[in-house]
N, C-alpha and C positions, 0 to 999 in steps of 0.2 A: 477307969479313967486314965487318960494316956497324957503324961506333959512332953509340952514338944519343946527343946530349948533353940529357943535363935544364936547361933553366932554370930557375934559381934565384928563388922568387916575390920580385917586390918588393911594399915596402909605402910605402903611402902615409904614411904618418907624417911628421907634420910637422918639418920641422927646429925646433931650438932658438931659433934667431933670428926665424923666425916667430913662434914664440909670444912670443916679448919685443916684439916690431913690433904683433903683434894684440893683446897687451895694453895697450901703452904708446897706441893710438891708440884704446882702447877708456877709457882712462884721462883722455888728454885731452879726450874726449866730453863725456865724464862731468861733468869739471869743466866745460868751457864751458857744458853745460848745469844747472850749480847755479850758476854766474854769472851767468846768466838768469833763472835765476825770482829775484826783488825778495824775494817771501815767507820763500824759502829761505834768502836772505843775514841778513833783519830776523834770525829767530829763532833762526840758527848762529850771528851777531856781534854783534848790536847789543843782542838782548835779554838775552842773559849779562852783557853788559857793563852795563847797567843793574842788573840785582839787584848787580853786584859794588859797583857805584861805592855804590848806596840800602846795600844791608846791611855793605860796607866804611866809608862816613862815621858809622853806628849805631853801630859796635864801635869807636869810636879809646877810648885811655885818658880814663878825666874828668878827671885832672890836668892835661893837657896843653891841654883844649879849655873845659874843665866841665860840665855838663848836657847833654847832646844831646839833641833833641826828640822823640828817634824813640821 
């Protein structure tokens, strides 16, 4: 009598930790390259931060300042 054994398919399926490694280096990509572009940084930090500071100095109380010009 003859036994025949089946193997069992494997699958390619990525482990867990790859995908945390392929993400985490696809992450820091990402950001070194919005690090990079100059344009990207101006209008993510610098120009929020303008309107904040222009229309933050407009709204203080007038007791405290009096008349603002804005």
């Amino acid at each position: 009598m003859s036994t025949t054994t089946t193997d069992t398919p494997t699958t390619n399926k990525p482990s867990l930790n790859s995908q945390g490694t392929a993400f985490r280096s696809l992450s820091v990509s990402i950001a070194k390259g919005f690090l990079r572009d100059k344009g990207a940084l101006f209008f993510a930090l610098i120009f929020p931060l303008m309107f904040l500071v222009l229309f933050g100095g407009c709204s203080t109380p007038m007791r405290r300042r009096g008349p603002t010009s804005c």
